[in-house]
Structures are given as structure tokens and as C-alpha cells.
Rosetta silent file (secondary structure, phi, psi, omega in degrees, C-alpha in Angstrom):
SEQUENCE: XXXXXXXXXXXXXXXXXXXXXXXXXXXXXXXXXXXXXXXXXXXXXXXXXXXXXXXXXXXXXXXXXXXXXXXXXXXXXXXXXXXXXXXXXXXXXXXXXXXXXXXXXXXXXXXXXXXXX
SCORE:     score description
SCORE:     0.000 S_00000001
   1 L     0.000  133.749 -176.379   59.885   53.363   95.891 S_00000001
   2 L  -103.288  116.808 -166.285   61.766   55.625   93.556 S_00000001
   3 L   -91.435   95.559  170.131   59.522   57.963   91.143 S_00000001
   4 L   -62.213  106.320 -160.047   61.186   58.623   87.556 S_00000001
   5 L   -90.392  -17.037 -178.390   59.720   62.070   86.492 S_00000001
   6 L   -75.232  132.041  170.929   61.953   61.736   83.434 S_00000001
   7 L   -45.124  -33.139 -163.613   60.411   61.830   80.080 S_00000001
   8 L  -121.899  134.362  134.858   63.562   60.506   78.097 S_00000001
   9 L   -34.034  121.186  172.956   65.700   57.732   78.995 S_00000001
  10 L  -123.859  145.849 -127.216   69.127   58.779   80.000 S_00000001
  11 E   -97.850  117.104  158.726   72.350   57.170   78.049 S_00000001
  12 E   -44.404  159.582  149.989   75.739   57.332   80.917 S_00000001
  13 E   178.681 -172.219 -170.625   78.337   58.580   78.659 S_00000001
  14 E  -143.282  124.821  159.449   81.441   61.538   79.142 S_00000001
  15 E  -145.042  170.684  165.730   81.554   64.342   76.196 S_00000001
  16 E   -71.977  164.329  130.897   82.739   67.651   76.638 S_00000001
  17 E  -165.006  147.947 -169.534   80.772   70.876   77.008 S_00000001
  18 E   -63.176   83.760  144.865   81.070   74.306   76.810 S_00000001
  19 E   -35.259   91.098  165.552   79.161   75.828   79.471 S_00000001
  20 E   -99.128  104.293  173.352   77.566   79.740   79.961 S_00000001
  21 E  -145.812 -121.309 -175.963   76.541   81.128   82.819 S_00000001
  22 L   -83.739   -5.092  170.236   76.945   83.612   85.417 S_00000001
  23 L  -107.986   17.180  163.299   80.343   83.154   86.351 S_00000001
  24 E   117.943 -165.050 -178.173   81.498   83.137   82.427 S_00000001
  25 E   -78.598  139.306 -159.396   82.297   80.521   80.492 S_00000001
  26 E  -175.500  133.636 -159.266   83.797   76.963   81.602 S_00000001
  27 E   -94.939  129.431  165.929   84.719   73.730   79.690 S_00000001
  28 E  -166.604 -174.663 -153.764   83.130   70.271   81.845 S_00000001
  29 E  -114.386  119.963  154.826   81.512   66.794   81.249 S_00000001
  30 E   -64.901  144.427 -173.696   78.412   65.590   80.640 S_00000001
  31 E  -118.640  -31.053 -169.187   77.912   62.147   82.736 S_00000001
  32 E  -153.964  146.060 -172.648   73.980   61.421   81.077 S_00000001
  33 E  -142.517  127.362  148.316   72.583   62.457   77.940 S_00000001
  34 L  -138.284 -175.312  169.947   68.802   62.452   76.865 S_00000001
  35 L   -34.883  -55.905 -174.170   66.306   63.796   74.643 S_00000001
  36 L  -111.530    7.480  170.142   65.489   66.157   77.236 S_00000001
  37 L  -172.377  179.780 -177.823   68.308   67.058   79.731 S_00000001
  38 E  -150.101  168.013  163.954   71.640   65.964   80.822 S_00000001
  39 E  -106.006  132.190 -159.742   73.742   65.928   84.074 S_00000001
  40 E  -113.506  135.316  149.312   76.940   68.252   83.958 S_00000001
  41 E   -81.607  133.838 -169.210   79.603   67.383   86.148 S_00000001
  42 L  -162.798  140.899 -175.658   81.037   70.340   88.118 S_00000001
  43 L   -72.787  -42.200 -168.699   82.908   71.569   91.132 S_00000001
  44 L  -118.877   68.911  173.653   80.915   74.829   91.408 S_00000001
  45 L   -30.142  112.401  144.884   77.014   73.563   90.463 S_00000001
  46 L  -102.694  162.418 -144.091   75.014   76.349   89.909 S_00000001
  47 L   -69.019 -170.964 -167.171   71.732   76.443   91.675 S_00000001
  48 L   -56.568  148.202  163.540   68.139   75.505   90.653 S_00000001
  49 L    86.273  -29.571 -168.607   66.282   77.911   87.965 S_00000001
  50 L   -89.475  135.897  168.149   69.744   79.305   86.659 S_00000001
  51 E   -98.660  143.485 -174.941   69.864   78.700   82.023 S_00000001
  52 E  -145.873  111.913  138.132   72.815   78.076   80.991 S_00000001
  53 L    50.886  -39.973  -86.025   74.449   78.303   77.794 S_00000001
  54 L  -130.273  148.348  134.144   75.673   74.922   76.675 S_00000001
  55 E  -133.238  131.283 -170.646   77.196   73.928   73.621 S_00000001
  56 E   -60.868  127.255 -164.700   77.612   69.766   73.216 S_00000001
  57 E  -122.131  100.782  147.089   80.759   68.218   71.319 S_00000001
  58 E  -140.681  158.137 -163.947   79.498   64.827   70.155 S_00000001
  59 L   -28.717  -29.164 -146.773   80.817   62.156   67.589 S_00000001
  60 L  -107.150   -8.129  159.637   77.703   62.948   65.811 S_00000001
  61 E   144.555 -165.825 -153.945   78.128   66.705   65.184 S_00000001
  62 E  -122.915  143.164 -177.960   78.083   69.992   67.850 S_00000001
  63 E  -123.507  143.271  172.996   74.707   71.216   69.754 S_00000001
  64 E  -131.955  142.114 -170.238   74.317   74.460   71.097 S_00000001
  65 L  -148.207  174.899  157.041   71.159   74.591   73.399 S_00000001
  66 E  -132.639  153.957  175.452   70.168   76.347   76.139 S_00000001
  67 E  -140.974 -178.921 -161.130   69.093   74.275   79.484 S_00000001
  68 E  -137.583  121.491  172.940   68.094   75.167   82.641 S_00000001
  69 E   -39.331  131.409  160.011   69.364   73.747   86.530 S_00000001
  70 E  -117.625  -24.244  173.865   66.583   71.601   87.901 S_00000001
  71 E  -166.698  121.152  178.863   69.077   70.346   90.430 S_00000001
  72 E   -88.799 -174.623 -179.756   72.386   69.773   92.492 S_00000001
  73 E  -163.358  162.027  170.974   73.721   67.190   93.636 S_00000001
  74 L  -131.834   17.051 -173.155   77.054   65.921   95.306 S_00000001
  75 L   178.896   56.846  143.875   76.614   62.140   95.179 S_00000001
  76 L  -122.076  154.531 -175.440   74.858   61.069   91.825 S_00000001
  77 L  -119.792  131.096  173.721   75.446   58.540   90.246 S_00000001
  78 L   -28.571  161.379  171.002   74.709   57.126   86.261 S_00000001
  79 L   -79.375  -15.841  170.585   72.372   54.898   85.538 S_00000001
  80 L   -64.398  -28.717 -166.136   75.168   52.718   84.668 S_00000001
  81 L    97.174   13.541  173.118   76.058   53.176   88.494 S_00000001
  82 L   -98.258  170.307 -169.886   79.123   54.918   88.120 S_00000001
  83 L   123.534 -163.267  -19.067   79.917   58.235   90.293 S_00000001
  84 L   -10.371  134.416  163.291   79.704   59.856   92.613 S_00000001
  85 L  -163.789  123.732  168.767   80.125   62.974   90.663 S_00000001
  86 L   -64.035  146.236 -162.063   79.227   66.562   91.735 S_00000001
  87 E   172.247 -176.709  168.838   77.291   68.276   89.352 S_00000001
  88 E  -134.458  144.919  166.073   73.994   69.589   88.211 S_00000001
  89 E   -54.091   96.206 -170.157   70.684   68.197   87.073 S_00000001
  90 E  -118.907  148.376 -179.937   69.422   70.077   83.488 S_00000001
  91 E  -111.171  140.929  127.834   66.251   70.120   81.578 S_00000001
  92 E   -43.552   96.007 -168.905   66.330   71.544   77.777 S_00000001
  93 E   -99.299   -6.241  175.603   64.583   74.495   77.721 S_00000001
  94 E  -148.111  133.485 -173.363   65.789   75.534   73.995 S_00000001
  95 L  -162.179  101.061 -177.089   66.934   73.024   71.483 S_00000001
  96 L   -68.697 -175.454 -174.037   66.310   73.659   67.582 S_00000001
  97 H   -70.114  -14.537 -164.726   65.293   71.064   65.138 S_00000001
  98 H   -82.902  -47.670  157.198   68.566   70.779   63.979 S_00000001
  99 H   -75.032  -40.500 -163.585   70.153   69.606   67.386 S_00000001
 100 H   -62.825  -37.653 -157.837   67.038   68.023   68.321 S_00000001
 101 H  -101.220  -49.642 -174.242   67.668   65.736   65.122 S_00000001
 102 H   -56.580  -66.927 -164.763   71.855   65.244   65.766 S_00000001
 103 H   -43.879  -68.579  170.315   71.140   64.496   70.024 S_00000001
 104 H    -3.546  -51.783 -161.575   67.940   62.016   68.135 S_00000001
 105 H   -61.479  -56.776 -162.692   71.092   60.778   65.647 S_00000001
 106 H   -92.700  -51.377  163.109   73.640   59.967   68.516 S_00000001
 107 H   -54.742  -47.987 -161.545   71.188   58.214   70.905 S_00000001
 108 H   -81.298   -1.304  175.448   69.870   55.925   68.988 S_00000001
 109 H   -89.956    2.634 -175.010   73.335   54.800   67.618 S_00000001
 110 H   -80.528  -41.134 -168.895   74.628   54.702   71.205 S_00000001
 111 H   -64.499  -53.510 -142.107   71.051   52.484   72.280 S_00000001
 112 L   -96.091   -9.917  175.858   71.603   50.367   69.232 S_00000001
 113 L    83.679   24.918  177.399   75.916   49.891   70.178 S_00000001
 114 L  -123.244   99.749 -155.971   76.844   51.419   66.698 S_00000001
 115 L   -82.946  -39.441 -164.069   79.102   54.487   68.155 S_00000001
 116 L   115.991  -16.138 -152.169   80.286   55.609   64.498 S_00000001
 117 L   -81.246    0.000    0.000   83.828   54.914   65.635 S_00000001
């Protein structure tokens, strides 16, 4: 039996983001978006415990946060079931009210199938 530790549901989806961390700066894709973390896809993960940076390009307006590696991985897959896709595992460890209310904005119109588009 498989234990879900996550707080927030998380949505598959592909957006960009900018990524900072100890090897500089670097443009890659989110694969899962929630309240409270997301999975980054990336050829060069970096490991658990490193914050990173990130700011989020979605339909719904731009987030700059910072979150912090909880994990890698080289064969996860979405909750949709799509992947493989190397990457890392992230928690929000800084997220004002202001992103907190666009990421808030943009799930529920993704949950409810009203994209904005």
C-alpha cells in the first residue's frame, strides 16, 4: 500500500519555469502543480534539501516562489500516468499571498476544466 504524505492534490500539467540554483539559472517544465509543491522536470536534478529559486509562467499570471528539493527521481510519473520524466520532487517553502492567491486562481479553473483559453 502506497502512503500519500501530500497535503494538496497535484494537477499533471507542462508550464515553463525559471529555475535558481547552484549551478545558475536554467529554463525547464513543471510536470505537477499544487498548492504546495510541484515536480520539475530536469536532466541534472539537484539533490534533497537544496531551495531553489523558481519563478512560474502560468495562463493565470507569473509566481516567483522559493521551493525546496524533497526528492529525485528518474522514473516518475503524473498522476495522469504520463512519464517517465527525470526530475525533482519540491515543497514550497516561500510563497506570498499574492502567488498563493494566482497558483489558488489557476487550480481551481484547471479542477473545474475552465483553462481561460
Amino acid at each position: 500500500m502506497t502512503i500519500n504524505r501530500r497535503s494538496a492534490p497535484r494537477i499533471a500539467l507542462e508550464a515553463p519555469v525559471r529555475v535558481n540554483g547552484p549551478r545558475g539559472a536554467h529554463h525547464v517544465k513543471i510536470r505537477d502543480l499544487s498548492l504546495d509543491g510541484m515536480f520539475i522536470e530536469s536532466a541534472r536534478p539537484y539533490p534533497a534539501g537544496t531551495r531553489l529559486e523558481c519563478t512560474v509562467e502560468l495562463a493565470g499570471g507569473r509566481i516567483v516562489l522559493t521551493a525546496e528539493v524533497r526528492h529525485q527521481s528518474n522514473t516518475y510519473r503524473t498522476e495522469d500516468g504520463a512519464g517517465p520524466y527525470k526530475g525533482m520532487g519540491t515543497r514550497f517553502v516561500r510563497l506570498g499571498a499574492d502567488g498563493l492567491q494566482t497558483l489558488s486562481g489557476y487550480l481551481a479553473r484547471l479542477t473545474s476544466g475552465n483553462t481561460g483559453s
